[in-house]
C-alpha positions in Angstrom: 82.2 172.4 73.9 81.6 169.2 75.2 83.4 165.8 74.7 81.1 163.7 72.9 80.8 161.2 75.7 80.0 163.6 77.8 77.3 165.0 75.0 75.8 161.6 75.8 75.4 161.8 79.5 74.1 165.2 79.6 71.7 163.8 77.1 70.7 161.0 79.7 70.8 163.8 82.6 68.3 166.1 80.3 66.0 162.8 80.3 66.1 162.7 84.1 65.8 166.5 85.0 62.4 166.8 82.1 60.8 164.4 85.0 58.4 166.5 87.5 59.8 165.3 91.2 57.2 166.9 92.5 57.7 166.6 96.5 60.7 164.8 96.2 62.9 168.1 97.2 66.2 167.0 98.5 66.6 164.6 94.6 65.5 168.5 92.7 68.4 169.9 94.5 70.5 167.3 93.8 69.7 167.4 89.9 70.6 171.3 90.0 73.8 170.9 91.3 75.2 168.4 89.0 78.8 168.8 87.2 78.2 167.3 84.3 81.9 167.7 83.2 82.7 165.2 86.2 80.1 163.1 85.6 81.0 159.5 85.0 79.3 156.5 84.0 79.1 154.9 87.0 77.9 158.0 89.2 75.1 158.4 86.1 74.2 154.5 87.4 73.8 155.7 90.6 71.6 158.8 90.1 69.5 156.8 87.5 68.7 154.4 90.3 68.2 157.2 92.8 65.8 159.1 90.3 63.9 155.9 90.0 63.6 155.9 94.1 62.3 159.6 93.9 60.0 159.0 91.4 58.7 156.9 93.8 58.3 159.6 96.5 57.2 161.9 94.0 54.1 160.1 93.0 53.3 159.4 95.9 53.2 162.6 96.3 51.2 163.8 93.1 48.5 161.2 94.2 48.2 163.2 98.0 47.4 165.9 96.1 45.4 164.7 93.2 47.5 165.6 91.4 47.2 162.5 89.8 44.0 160.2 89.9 46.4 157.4 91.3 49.9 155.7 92.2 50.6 153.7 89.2 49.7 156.8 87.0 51.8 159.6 86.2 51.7 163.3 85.2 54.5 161.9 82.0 52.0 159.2 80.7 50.4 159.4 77.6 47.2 157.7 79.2 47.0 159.4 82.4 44.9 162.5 80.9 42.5 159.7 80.0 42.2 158.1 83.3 42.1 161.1 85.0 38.5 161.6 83.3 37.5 158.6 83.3 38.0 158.8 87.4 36.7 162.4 87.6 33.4 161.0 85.9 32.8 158.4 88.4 33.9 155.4 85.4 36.6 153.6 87.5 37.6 154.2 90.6 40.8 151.8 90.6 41.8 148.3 91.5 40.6 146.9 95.1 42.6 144.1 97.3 41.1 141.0 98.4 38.9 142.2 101.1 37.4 144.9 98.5 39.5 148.1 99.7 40.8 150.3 97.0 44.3 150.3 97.2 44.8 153.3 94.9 46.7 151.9 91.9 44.3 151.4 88.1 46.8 149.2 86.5 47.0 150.3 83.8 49.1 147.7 81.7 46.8 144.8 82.8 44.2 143.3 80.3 40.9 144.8 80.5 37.9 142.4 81.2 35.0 141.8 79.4 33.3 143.1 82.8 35.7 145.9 83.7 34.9 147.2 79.6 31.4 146.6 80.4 31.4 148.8 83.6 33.7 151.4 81.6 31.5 151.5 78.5 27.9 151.6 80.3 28.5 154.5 83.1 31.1 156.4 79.7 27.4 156.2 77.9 25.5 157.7 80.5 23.9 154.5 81.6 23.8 152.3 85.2 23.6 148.8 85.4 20.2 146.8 85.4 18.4 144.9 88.1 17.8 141.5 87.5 19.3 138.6 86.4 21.4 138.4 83.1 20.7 135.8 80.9 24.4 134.9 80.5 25.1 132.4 83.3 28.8 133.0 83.5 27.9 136.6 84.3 25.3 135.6 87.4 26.6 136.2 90.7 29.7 138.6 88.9 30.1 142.1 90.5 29.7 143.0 87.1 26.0 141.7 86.4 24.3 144.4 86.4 26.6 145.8 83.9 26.0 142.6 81.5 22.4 142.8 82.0 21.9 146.7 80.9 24.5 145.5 77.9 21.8 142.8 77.4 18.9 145.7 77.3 20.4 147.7 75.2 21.1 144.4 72.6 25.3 144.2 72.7 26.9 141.2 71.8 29.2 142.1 75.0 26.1 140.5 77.4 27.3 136.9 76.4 30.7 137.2 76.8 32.7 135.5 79.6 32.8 137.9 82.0 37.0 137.3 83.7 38.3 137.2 79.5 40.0 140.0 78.2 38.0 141.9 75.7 39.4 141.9 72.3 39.8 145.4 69.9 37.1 143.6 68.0 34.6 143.5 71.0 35.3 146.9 72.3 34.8 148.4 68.3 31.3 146.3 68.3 30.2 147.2 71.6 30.9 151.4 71.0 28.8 150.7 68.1 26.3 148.8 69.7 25.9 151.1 72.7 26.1 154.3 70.7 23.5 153.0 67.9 25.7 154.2 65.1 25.1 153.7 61.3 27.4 150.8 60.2 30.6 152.5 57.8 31.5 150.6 54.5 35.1 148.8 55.0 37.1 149.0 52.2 40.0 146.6 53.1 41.5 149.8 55.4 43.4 147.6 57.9 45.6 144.6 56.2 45.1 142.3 58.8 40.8 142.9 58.4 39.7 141.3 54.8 36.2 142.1 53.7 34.1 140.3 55.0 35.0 140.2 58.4 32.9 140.5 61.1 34.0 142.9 63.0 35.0 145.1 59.8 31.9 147.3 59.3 32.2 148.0 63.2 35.7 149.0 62.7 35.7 150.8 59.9 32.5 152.6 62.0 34.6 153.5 65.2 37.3 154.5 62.8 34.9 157.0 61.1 33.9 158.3 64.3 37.6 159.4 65.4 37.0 156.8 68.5 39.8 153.9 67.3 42.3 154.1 64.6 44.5 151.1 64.5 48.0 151.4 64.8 50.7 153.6 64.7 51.5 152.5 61.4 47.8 153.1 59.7 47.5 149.8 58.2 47.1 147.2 61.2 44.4 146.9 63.6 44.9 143.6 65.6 41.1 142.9 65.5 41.4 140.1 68.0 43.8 140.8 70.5 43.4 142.4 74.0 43.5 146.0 74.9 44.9 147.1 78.6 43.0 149.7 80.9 45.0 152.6 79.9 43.8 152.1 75.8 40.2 151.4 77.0 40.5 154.4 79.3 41.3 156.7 76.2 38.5 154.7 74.2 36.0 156.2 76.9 37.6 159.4 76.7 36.7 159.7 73.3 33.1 158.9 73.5 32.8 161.5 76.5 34.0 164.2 74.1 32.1 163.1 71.6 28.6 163.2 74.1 29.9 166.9 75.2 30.5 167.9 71.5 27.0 167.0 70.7 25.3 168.8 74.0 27.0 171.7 72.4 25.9 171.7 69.0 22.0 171.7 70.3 22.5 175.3 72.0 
């Protein structure tokens, strides 16, 4: 039986070998030939800052070979399954540098936009952005106008909306709504940071209802006005794709 510090490194060592180092050969064979009666703290230091190196390699890798749908996602992510349809859908296609070249990477832990949801949400509903100008003047010129003017079309609150802000859990609850033309829930005081009469709490009681939002972990917060990142918005569009295939399949 094992010491009990050394229960505690093989623990850390099971953490690193569950990893898929997928094309990063020569750190698999290392991992398999481990003594993890000789192991020491310090060598653990070392290998943890080696596995983080092949990591590297290894998604590097993974994207190749599509894998997975780019570099800054991985096959151990809880979001990646999300962006990987959003991507296979032709929703995002990942961040671009300054002279417009995609470099690969989706970012997944930045703020999403008001634009970026717009582009996410339009082309998730089976829609392409408008001709013509928006009437929102912060959105003219944007790469995104288009987007804001088929939001105006279709009558979503999202169309005024500063176009570089970060859309808040309220906006992307409205807009689903808006966009999908869903009957408005009853809010019973669900969330205990929503009172009744909020404006957003019909809307979020509604994407609730519909399986597409739920709040967090804990079941009884919903941080109605702060931001969501890429990866959240990514599974947000995720949900209303399954929820488009789920009704194609009830007409046959």
């Amino acid at each position: 039986e094992l010491r009990n510090e050394n229960k505690e490194l093989a623990n850390k060592l099971g953490d690193i070998a569950k990893y898929n180092f997928y094309g990063a050969d020569k750190f698999q064979e290392k991992i398999a030939q481990i003594d993890v009666e000789n192991m020491t703290d310090e060598k653990l230091a070392d290998l943890e800052k080696e596995a983080e190196q092949a990591k590297g390699t290894s998604r590097e890798a993974k994207f190749k070979d599509k894998i997975i749908p780019f570099r800054d996602t991985d096959d151990d992510q809880w979001f990646t399954k999300f962006v990987s349809q959003a991507k296979e859908e032709g929703i995002v296609s990942g961040k671009k540098d300054g002279s417009g070249n995609l470099t690969g990477n989706f970012d997944p832990g930045s703020n999403v936009t008001n634009a970026e949801f717009a582009k996410m949400l339009i082309k998730g509903a089976g829609e392409n952005e408008a001709s013509g100008e928006p009437g929102n003047e912060k959105a003219r010129g944007h790469w995104a106008q288009g987007f804001f003017r088929q939001a105006e079309n279709n009558g979503m609150e999202l169309a005024w909306l500063a176009p570089d802000e970060s859309a808040s859990r309220c906006t992307v609850a409205k807009s689903v709504v808006q966009i999908k033309g869903y009957e408005l829930a009853e809010y019973n005081g669900e969330f205990s940071d929503i009172p009744v009469g909020d404006d957003c709490a019909a809307y979020i009681a509604t994407v609730k209802r519909e399986g597409i939002m739920s709040g967090d972990s804990n079941g009884t917060t919903f941080r109605p006005y702060e931001t969501l990142n890429r990866a959240e918005v990514a599974k947000v569009i995720s949900k209303l794709l399954e929820k488009g295939q789920a009704q194609v399949t009830e007409c046959f």
